[in-house]
N, C-alpha and C positions, 0 to 999 in steps of 0.2 A: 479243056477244063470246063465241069460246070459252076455255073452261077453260085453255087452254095459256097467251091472251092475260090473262088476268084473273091469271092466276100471277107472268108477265113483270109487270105494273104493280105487282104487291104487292114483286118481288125492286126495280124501281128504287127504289118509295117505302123499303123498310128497307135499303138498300145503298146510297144517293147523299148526298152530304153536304146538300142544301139540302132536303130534306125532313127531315132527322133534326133538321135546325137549327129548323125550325115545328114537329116535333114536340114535341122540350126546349122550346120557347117553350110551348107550348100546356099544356107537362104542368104548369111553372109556373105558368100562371094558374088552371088545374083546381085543382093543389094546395093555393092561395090559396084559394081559393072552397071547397074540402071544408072546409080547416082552420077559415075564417071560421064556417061554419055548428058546427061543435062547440067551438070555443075559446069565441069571440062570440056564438052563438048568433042568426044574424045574417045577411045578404048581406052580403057587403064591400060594397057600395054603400052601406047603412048605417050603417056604423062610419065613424070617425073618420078626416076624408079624407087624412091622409097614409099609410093601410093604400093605398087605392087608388094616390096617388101612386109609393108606394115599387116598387107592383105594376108600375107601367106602367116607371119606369127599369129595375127586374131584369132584365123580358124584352126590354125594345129592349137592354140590356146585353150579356145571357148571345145574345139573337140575333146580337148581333157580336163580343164578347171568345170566347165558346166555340171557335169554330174556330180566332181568335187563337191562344189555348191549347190546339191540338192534341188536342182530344177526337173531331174526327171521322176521322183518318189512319189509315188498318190498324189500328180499335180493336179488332176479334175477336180480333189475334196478339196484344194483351198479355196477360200473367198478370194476372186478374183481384184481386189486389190492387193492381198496378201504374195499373189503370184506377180500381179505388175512390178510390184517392189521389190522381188525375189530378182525376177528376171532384168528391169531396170539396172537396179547396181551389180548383179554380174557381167552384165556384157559392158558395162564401165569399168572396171574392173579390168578384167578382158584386155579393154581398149587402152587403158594407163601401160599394163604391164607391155601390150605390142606396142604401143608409143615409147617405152625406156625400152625395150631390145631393138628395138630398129636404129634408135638413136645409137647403141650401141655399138652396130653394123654398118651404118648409114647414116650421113647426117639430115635435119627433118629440115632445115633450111628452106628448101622448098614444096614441103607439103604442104597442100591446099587445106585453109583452115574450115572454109565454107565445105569443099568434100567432105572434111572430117564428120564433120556436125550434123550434115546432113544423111552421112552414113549410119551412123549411129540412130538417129532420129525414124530413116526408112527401114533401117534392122530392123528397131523395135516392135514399127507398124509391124512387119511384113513375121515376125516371130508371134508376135499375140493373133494375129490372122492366123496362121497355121494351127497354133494352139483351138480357137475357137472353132476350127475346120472340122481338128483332130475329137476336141470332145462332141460337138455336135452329132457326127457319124458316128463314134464309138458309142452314144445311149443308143442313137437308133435303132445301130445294127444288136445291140443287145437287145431292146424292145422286138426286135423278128425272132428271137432269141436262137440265133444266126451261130453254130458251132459254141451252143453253151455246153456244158457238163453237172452232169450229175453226182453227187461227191456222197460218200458218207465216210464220217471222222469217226477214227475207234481210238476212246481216250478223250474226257474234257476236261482235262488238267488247266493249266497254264499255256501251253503250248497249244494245245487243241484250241481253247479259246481264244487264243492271240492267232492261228492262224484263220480260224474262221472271221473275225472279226477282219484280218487283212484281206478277205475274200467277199467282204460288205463294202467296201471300202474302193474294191478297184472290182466293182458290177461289171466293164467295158470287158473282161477279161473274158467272162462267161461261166463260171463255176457258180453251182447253185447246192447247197447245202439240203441233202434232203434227211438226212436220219444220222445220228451218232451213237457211237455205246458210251456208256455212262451210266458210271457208280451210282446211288442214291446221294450223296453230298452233292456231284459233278451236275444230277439232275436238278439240285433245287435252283443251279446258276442260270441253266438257261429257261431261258421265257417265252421264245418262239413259240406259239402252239402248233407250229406249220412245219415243223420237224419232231421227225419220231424219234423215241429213246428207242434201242434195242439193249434188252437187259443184259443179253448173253453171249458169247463170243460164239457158239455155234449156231447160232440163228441171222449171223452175216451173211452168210454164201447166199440164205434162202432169201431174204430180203433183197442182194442186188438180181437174181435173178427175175422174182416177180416186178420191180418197179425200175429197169434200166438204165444202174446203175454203171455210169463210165468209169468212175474212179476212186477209189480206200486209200483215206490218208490215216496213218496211224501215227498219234503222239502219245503214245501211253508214256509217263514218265517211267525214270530210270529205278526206282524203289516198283515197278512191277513188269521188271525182267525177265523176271520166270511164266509171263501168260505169255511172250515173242513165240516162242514151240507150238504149244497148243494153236495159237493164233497161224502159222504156219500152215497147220494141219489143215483146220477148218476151211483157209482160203484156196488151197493147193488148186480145187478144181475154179476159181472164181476166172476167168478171162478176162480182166480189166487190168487197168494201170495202177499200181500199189507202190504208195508213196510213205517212205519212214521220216517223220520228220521230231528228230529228237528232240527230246526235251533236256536240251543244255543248259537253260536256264534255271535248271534246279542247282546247277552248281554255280554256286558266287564267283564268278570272273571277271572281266572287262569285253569278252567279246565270246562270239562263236561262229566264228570264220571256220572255211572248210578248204585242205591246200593240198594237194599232192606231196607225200615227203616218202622217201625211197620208193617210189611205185604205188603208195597206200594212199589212200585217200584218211585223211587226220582231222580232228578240230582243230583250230589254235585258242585255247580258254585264254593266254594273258597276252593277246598283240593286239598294242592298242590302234585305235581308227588314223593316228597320224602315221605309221608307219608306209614302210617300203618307198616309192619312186615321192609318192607326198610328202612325207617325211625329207625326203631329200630338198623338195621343193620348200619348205615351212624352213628348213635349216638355212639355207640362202638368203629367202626371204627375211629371216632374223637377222643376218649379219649385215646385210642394203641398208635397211631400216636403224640399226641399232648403230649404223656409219654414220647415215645422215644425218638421226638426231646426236652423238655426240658432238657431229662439227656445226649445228646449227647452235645447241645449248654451250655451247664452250664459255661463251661471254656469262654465262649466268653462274657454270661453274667455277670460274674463278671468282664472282665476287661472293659465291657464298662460301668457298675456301676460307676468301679473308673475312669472313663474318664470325665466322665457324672458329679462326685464331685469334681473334680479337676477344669472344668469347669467354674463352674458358683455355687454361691451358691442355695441351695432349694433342696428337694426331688428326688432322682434317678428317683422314678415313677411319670408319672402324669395318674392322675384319671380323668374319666368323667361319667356322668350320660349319659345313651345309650337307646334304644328302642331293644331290642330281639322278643323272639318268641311270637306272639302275641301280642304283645306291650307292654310286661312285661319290666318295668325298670331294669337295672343292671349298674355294673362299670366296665367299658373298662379301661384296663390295656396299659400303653405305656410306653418307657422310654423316660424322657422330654428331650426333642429337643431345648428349649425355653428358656430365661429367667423368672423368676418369674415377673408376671404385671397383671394388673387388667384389665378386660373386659369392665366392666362399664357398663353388661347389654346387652351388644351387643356383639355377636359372628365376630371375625374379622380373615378370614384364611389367614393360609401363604403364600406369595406371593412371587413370586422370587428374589433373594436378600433382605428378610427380614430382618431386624435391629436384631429381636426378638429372632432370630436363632444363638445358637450358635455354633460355631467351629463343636463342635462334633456330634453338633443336626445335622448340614448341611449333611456333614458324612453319619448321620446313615438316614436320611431323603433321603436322593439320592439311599441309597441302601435300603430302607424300613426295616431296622434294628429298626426302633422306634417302632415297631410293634409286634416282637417277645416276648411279654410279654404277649401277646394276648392268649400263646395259654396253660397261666393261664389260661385265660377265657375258652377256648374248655375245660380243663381238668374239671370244675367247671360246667362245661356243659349250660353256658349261649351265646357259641357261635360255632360253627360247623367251621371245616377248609376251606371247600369253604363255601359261600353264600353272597350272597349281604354283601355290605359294611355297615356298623349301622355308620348314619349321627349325628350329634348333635344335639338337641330337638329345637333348634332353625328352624334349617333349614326344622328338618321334620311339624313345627306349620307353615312354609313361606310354602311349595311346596305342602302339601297337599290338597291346596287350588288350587291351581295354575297348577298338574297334575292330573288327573283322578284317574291312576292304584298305585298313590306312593305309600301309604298306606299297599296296599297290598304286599308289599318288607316282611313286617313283619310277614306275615303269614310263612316264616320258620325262623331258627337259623340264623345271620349275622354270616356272616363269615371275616377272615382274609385276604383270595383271593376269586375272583370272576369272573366271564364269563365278566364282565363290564371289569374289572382291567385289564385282558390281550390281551382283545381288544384296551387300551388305553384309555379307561375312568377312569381315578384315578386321584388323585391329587384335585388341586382347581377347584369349578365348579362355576368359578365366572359369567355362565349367564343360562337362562332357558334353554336354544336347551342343551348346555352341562348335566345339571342333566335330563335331556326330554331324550336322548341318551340314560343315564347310565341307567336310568329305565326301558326303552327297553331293552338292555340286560341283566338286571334282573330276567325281568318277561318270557323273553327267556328261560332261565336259570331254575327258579320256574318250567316252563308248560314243560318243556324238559329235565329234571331230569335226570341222569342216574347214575349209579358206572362208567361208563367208561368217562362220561363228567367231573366225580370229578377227572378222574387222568387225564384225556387231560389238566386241569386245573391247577392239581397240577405240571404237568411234565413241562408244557408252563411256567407257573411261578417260578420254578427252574433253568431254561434258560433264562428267559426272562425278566419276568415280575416285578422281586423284585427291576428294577434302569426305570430311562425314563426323558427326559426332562423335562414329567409334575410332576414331582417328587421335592418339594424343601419345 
């Protein structure tokens, strides 16, 4: 091989996410096996086999939660505290979940706590070391501009601009933006003087042939369908690599995943980022969680029961009829807050200094205490610990009308906290702009999924989120 070729294979292996993923695996098992021989003095093979155990869930862990957790996504543009932190609490993380399944397997009895600590600690070294390895070589090798490519975009829609801008973004890759076609509107966006507009679609071919052109990415959106034919024509004799990268984003969805179904290659417009084996994993995750804290809270739930009947006469619980996953009906658990009274039909929410409210409703409504009853419902599995808030069927028959994407809130589990909630969208939403907000970061939330977004959420709202002014 030549030196050009042998360069190329070094920029995929530090530049693509599934070798950086066997790399963190691999650096993990190294770091295991250094630390064992000076902590233990020792092969891990010898020590006490739930070291080994613990070893082998980390890395099948951290080999699939890690990109879960967005540590392999345009990491060179974060500020490198941003990514310490990133990386920090996943492989914690990580290391909690293989310390509760090994315990599960095996007991930890005798795991080395000094091992532990120090594995974790030489990970980390030895993960930000490869990191800075990985960026340092990858500007170089771009600065020789070592296997870069010559691109020109037809189409600067939405699409076209969002992928060029993701190709500024990740320079180590080597695509370089030389010319795109574009409308007169398309043209007044970009600013570059260092790329050319081509006005017209028949003046592509002749443009990549004089300036050596490797590659045509075309995003024309979907309202200009009818130039795909012409555009066809024009490029028929072109010899380079021709990429279509639709423009799904003109249609209002939750995603634009792309999946094999009978043989075809499809979009999926409504599946959201929690699904398939994650999905399965978030649903587990909910029921551990939603165990633990019922049998730790039990002592609180009973005395606010009897606070709750001391109160006011009627039922500790109140029930309601709710909207879940896919618009499956269920019953939403709360402890009542309220006096007993009749609706009459019409949904009327609490409002600050409500009459309705009692003593201890106000209480546990300020501190969102009326709510831990909810996580009956996770345990029951018709609601997840975070996700969108589930409204009363009143209000999702009013807004569904009235917002575009509301509806689709339902396509995962509601949850008991939510990306809305500790932003400050909770409470009453007594006008459109307000429920219009909370559904924005909702659908935020759906398209942006992550394990590490669900503890940003859950930790936020442990601090934060459970009291608020809008709260009553």
């Amino acid at each position: 091989m030549s030196r050009s070729t042998h360069l190329t294979i070094l920029q995929y292996v530090l530049g693509q996410e599934l070798p950086r993923r066997i790399a963190d695996t691999a650096i993990l098992a190294i770091a295991a096996q250094i630390v064992a021989y000076l902590q233990l003095h020792m092969p891990l093979s010898l020590a006490a086999p739930v070291h080994t155990v613990l070893l082998y869930f980390c890395c099948a862990l951290a080999f699939v939660l890690f990109a879960q957790l967005d540590l392999y996504t345009a990491w060179p543009e974060r500020p490198a505290a941003s990514m310490f932190m990133r990386l920090a609490v996943s492989w914690a993380l990580v290391l909690i979940l293989g310390i509760f399944l090994s315990r599960m397997v095996h007991g930890i009895g005798r795991l080395s706590h000094h091992w532990l600590l120090y594995w974790y600690m030489t990970s980390m070294l030895l993960l930000l070391l490869y990191r800075a390895f990985s960026y340092v070589t990858l500007v170089r090798l771009r600065k020789l501009r070592l296997g870069g490519k010559r691109v020109v975009i037809v189409g600067y829609g939405q699409a076209g601009r969002e992928i060029h801008r993701r190709a500024l973004q990740q320079p180590w890759i080597g695509y370089d933006v030389k010319a795109v076609v574009a409308n007169a509107d398309e043209a007044g966006i970009l600013h570059d003087a260092h790329i050319t507009r081509i006005e017209q679609l028949n003046q592509i071919h002749g443009y990549v042939l004089a300036n050596q052109i490797d590659e045509i990415w075309i995003t024309l959106p979907m309202t200009a369908a009818a130039q795909l034919r012409p555009l066809q024509i024009y490029l028929r004799n072109s010899l380079v690599d021709i990429r279509w990268v639709p423009d799904t984003k003109a249609i209002q969805m939750i995603s634009s995943k792309m999946s094999n179904f009978l043989g075809t290659p499809t979009f999926d417009l409504n599946r959201p980022a929690s699904s398939g084996a994650s999905g399965i994993a978030k649903h587990f995750l909910d029921k551990l969680f939603a165990l633990a804290v019922l049998m730790a809270l039990s002592p609180l739930f009973l005395a606010l029961a009897l606070c709750i009947k001391m109160s006011s006469p009627g039922p500790v619980f109140f029930k309601q009829v709710r909207l879940g996953l896919n618009g499956k009906k269920f019953m939403i658990y709360k402890f009542r807050s309220m006096k007993p009274h009749q609706e009459h039909g019409k949904l009327t929410q609490a409002t600050q200094d409500d009459p309705r409210v009692t003593r201890i409703g106000k209480f546990m409504r300020h501190f969102s205490l009326d709510e831990l009853p909810q996580f009956i419902n996770v345990l029951l599995g018709d609601m997840s610990v975070i996700g969108p808030r589930p409204h009363a069927l009143q209000h999702n028959q009013m807004y569904e009308e009235l917002l575009d994407l509301y509806m689709v809130r339902h396509r995962v589990k509601p949850g008991i906290t939510g990306w809305a909630q500790i932003h400050g969208y909770r409470g009453e939403t007594d006008t459109l702009e307000k429920m219009e907000k909370r559904v924005q970061f909702d659908m935020h939330y759906i398209q942006n999924w992550s394990f590490l977004m669900d503890f940003r959420i859950l930790v936020w709202t442990a601090f934060k989120g459970w009291s608020g002014k809008s709260a009553y």
